[in-house]
N, C-alpha and C positions, 0 to 999 in steps of 0.2 A: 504494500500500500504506500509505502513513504516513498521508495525510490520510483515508479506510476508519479505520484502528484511531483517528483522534483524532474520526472521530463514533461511534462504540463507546464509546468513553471517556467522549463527551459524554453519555450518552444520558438520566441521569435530571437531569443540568443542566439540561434542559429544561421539567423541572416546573413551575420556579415564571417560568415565561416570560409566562404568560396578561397577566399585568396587570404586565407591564416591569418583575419584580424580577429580580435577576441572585443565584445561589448563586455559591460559589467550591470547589464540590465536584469531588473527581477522581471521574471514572466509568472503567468498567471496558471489555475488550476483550469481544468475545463474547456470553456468557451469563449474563456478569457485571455486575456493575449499580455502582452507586454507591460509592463507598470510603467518606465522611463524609457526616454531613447539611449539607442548605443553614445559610449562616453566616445568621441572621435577621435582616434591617434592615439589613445591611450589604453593601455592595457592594466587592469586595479583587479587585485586580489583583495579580500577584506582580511587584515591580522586578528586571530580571537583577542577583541581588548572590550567585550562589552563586559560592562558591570551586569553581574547576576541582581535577582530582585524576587523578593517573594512576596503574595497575595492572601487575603484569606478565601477560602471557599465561597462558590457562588452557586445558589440554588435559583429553581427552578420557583415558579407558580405553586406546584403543590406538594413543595417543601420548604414552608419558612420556618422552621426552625431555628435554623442558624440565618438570620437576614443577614445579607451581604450590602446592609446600609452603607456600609465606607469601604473604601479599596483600600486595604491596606498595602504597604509598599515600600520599599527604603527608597533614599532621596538622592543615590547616587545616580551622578551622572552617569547615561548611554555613551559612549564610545565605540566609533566606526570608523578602524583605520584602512585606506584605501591607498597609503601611499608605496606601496610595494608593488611592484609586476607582478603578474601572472604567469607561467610557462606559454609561450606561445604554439597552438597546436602543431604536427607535422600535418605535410600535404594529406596522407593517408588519414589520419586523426578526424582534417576536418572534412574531409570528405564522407566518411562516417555520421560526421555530426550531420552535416547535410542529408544525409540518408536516414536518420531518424528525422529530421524533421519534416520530411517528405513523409515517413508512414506516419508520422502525429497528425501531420495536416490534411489527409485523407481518414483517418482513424481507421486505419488497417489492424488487425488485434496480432497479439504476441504470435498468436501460433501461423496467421499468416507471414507476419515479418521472417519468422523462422527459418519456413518453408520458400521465401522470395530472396533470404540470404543463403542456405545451402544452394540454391539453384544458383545464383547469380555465382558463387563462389567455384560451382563446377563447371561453370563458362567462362569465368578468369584463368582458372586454372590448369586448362588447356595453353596459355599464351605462356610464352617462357621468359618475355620482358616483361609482361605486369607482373608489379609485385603486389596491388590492392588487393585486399579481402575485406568482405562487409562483414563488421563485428556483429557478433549473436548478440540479442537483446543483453544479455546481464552483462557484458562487455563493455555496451554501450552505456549501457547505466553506471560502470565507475568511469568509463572516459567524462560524461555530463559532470560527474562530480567533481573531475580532476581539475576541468577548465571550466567552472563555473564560481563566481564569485557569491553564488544564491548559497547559505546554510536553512538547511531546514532543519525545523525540531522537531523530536519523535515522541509523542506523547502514548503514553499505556491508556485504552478506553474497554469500556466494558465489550464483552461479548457481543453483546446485544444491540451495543453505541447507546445506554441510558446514559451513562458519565464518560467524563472524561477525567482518569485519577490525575490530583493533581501533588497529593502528599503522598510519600514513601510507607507510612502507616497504614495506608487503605490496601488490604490484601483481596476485598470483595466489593461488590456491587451492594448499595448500599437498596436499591429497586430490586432488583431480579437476584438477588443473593448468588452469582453468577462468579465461578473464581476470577482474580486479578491475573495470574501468572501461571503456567503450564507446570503440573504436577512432578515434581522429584527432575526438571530439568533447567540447568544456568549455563551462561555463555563459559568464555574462557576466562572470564575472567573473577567467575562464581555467581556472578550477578543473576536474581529469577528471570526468566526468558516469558516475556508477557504474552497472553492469549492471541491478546489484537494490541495494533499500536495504530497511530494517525499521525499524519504529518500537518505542521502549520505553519506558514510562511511569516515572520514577526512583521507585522507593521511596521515597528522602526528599521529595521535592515531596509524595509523593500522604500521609504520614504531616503532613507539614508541613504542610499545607490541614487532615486534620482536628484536631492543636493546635489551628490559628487559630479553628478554630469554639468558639465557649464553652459551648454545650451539650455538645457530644461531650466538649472536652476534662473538662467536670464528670465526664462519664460515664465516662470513662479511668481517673479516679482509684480507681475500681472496685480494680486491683492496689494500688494503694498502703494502701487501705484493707481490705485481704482478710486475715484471719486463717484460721490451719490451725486444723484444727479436730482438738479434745483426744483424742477416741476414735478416732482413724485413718483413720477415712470419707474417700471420695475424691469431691469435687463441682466441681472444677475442676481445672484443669492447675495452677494455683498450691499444691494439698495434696500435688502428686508431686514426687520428686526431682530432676524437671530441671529445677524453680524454685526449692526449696530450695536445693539444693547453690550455685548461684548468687546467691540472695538477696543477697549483700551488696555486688553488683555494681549496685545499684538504687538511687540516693542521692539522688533527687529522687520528689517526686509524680507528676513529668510525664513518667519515663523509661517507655519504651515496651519492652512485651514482645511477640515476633511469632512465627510460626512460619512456615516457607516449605514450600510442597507444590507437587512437578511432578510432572504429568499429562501422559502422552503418550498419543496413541490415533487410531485412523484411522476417518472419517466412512465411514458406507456410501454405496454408490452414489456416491462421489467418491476420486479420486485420489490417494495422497498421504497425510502422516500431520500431524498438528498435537500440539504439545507446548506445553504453557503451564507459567507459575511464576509465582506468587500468593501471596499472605502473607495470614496472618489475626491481628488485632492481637486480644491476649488481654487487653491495657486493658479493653475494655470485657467487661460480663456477660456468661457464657456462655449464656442465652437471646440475645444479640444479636451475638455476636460469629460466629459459627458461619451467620448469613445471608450468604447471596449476595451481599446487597447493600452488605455491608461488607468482602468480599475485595477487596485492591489486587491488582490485575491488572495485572503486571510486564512481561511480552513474551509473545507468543503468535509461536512459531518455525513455520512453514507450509515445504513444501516437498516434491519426491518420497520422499523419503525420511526417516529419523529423522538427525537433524545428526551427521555424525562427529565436530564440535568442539565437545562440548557446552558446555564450559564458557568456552569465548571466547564466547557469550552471556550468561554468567554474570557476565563479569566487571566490566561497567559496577556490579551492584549486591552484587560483592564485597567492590571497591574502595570505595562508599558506606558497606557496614559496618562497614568497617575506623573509618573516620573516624566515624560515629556512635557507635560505643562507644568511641573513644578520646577525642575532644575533643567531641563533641555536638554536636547542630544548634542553631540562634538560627533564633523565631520571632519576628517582629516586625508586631503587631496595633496600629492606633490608639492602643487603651489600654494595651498592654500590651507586655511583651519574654517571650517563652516560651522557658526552656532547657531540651532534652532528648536525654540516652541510648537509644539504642536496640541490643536485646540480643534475639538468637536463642536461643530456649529449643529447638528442633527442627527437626528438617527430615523430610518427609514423603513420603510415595507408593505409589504399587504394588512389587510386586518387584523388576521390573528397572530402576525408576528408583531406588531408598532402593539397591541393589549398584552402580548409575553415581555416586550421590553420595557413596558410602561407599569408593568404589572398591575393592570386594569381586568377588570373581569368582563368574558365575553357576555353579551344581552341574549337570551333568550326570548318567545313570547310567555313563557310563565313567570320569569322573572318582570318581566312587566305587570303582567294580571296578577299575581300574588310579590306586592312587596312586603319587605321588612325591614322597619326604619332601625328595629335595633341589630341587623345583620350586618357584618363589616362589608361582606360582599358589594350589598345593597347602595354601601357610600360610594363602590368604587374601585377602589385601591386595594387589595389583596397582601397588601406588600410595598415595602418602601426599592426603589429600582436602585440600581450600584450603580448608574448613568449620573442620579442625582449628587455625587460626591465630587463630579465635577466641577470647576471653576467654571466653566464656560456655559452648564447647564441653565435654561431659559424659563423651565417649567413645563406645562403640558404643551404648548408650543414649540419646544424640544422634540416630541415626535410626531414625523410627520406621513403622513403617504404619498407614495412616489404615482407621478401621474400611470405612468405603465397601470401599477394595480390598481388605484383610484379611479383612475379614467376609463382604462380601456378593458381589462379584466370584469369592473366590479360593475361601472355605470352599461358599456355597451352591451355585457353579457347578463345583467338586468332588465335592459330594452328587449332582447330577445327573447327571454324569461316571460316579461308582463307580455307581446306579443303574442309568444305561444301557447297564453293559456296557465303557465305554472303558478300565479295567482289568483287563478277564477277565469267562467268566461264570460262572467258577468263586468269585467273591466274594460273602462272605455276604451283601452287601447288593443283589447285582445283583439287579433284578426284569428279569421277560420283556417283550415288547414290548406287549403286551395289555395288562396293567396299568399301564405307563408311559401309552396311550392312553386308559385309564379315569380315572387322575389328571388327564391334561390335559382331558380333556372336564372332568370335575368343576370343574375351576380357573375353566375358560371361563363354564362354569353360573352359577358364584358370582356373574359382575359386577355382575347385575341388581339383588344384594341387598348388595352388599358399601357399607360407609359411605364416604359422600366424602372424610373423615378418612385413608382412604386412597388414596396416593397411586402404589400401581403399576397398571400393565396389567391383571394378571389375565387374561393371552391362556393360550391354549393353549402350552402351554412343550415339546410335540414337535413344532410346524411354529415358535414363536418364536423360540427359547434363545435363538438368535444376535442377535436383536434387544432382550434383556431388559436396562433398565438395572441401575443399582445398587440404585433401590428394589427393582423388580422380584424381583433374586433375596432381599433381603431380605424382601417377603413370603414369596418362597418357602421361604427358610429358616428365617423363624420360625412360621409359620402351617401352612404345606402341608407340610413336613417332619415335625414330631410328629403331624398327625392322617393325613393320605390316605397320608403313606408311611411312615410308622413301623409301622400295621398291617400292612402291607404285609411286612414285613422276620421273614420265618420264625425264624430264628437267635435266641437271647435275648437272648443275651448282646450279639450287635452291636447288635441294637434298642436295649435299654439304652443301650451305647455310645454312639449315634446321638444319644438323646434327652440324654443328658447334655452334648452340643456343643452341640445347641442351646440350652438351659438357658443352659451358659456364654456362649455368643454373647448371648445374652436380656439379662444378665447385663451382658455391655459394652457393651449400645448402653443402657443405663439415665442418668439423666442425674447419680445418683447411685450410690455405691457403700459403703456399711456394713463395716467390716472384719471382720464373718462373712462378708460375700456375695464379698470377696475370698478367702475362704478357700475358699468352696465352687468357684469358679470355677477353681482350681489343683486342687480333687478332682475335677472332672468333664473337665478335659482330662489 
């Protein structure tokens, strides 16, 4: 599992592999791609100089026992030295690399790689001047390690993925009573040899690589150099409240503002659910901050289930913010020393992850129809969040939902929901099933002619829904809502209604916003 997420991580490190330059960029798990760009001309190994740092335990919803009200954490400073080379690969080495990251980037599995390196190996090996051979995947996997400036850490988690241990004392799952470590067997160097372990890529490391880059960092100073703008207009997260309010928590050029977003959700056709937790560093422009390929991809939690201890995952990169916003990180470049802050402006996601972080309780309709004033539930709050120990923390405007699940998830795949009936058909907006089938043919019609500018499906959405992503329902709700189904919608008044959400939704996926177009987006919802 650790060395899988550390060629994930690698994967656009491989770029500049052709002609033996080595980047010192973090790459991401997944889907995700690169944190920073390659460092240019310069090849940077990180020396081990960070300061260790310990936390206390962080629970879940439905275990406050131990409430993880404050992070605890020592106050020494992060150190990241980067001023030593790296081995620069051989021809053959990066040629390798480049050949992994060609089967990453098609997602070819182990055992095809295997089977396309002995073949390819037995066609080499006919030629009596090549000396190249494509290394077997576990080959690969210590070359990545060799030339990679990325450490990952290896964390012991339960069987099951309920926890993630993060003290030496915890020999079991404190949920599933499930052992910690494989019975009567340890490495060589006596140490227990754990069931399951996970890998997690530190936040500070992966912020820390893009400082050292001198591009990126120019490009960072983006927030330092950002002014609000006079007439109210919103065009970045720095003209809203949850950078102002904070602002003066920001004392350097180089201090970094981030935002953290988790995503849980379950693959089709595969077992099991996956939860990730990603930061997106708002240093840089928002045309570039908002790519993929500059999300740090923190841990990607796999397992039958959703983790019952969320936040003992959480807490390796709790414990790192405690210590980045109190004493900062030291970067250290050839030419340079880089010292930097780092400060959560938000935290992010779908419904039921921003109520797990928020430690809010989800609403039911019975919890509606039978309150109870004397229930904690009832107030709210379940539990006080380890978010709120932070300096830069706002309040419940602190968490927020990200338009993806907001918008396009919860509103557009709600429109299709009240359409089809799933709340009565007695609702002005329900239409019959014929007409639901004439929109989705229509939908389907369109593909032939629709611009490659966009970028959903466009399938028929009564054999798809279940398969539409997030673009998906965002064409659906901004395109095919006001024309195929708004005619559609007998009632005026609802219709009205209808077209005025989309508007608004129109509205907030803008990259800018005007303080009338605020105004009208509060008159239409």
């Amino acid at each position: 599992m650790a060395e899988k997420c550390l060629i994930l991580c690698l994967k656009n490190q491989l770029e500049n592999m052709r002609n033996a330059h080595l980047s010192a960029t973090p790459l991401l798990l997944m889907s995700s791609q690169s944190v920073s760009a390659a460092i240019p001309g310069l090849i940077l190994k990180e020396n081990t100089s960070t300061i260790s740092h310990e936390s206390t335990d962080g629970n879940n919803n439905t275990d406050l026992g131990n409430s993880m009200s404050e992070i605890e954490s020592s106050t020494s400073t992060l150190v990241f030295n980067f001023s030593q080379p790296s081995p620069v690969p051989s021809n053959n080495d990066a040629k390798n690399l480049e050949f992994m990251k060609i089967i990453n980037d098609f997602g070819i599995s182990q055992q095809a790689y295997e089977k396309l390196a002995a073949h390819l190996n037995s066609i080499l090996g006919m030629s009596t001047e090549i000396t190249y051979r494509v290394c077997t995947s576990y080959l690969g996997k210590k070359l990545l390690k060799c030339f990679s400036s990325i450490e990952e850490t290896v964390y012991d988690v339960c069987q099951n993925r309920c926890i993630m241990f993060n003290d030496a004392e915890e020999v079991a799952c404190k949920h599933c009573d499930e052992a910690r470590y494989k019975n009567n067997k340890t490495d060589k160097d006596g140490i227990p040899i754990a069931e399951k372990t996970m890998v997690q890529i530190p936040l500070a490391r992966q912020i820390a690589l893009s400082l050292a880059n001198s591009d990126t960092r120019h490009e960072m100073i983006y927030r330092h150099n950002h002014k609000q703008k006079a007439d109210d207009s919103k065009a970045d997260i720095f003209d809203g409240h949850a950078y102002q309010s904070i602002k003066h928590l920001f004392s350097s050029e180089n201090d970094v503002a981030i935002s953290l977003a988790v995503d849980g959700f379950v693959p089709h056709n595969i077992l099991g659910s996956i939860t990730i937790l990603h930061a997106t560093v708002h240093n840089l422009p928002p045309m570039v901050h908002y790519e993929k390929s500059w999300m740090l991809q923190i841990v990607m939690i796999t397992g039958p289930f959703t983790p019952l201890d969320f936040w003992s995952f959480l807490k390796p990169t709790l414990a790192d913010l405690k210590v980045l916003q109190e004493e900062r990180m030291v970067v250290i470049i050839p030419t340079l020393t880089i010292c930097a802050k780092v400060h959560v402006l938000v935290v992010t996601g779908d419904i039921p992850a921003v109520a797990k972080l928020a430690y809010t309780t989800m609403r039911t309709l019975e919890s509606f129809q039978n309150f109870d004033p004397a229930s904690l539930s009832s107030k709210g709050l379940v539990g006080q969040s380890p978010f709120s120990s932070l300096a830069s923390f706002t309040g419940p405007l602190f968490f927020t939902l990200d338009k993806m699940h907001g918008l396009c998830h919860e509103i557009g795949k709600q429109i299709w929901r009240l359409i089809g009936g799933k709340y009565g058909i007695k609702h002005s907006l329900f239409l019959p099933v014929n007409v639901l089938k004439e929109i989705s043919v229509a939908m389907a019609a369109t593909r032939k002619t629709i611009p490659t500018s966009f970028h959903g499906s466009w399938r028929n959405i009564s054999k798809y829904s279940g398969y539409f992503k997030a673009v998906d329902w965002a064409d659906f709700l901004l395109f095919i809502v006001p024309t195929l189904v708004a005619k559609c919608v007998r009632d005026t008044t609802s219709r009205e209604t209808l077209l005025g959400l989309v508007q608004a939704c129109n509205l907030l996926m803008s990259w800018e916003l005007s303080a009338k177009e605020q105004i009208s987006i509060k008159r239409y919802v």
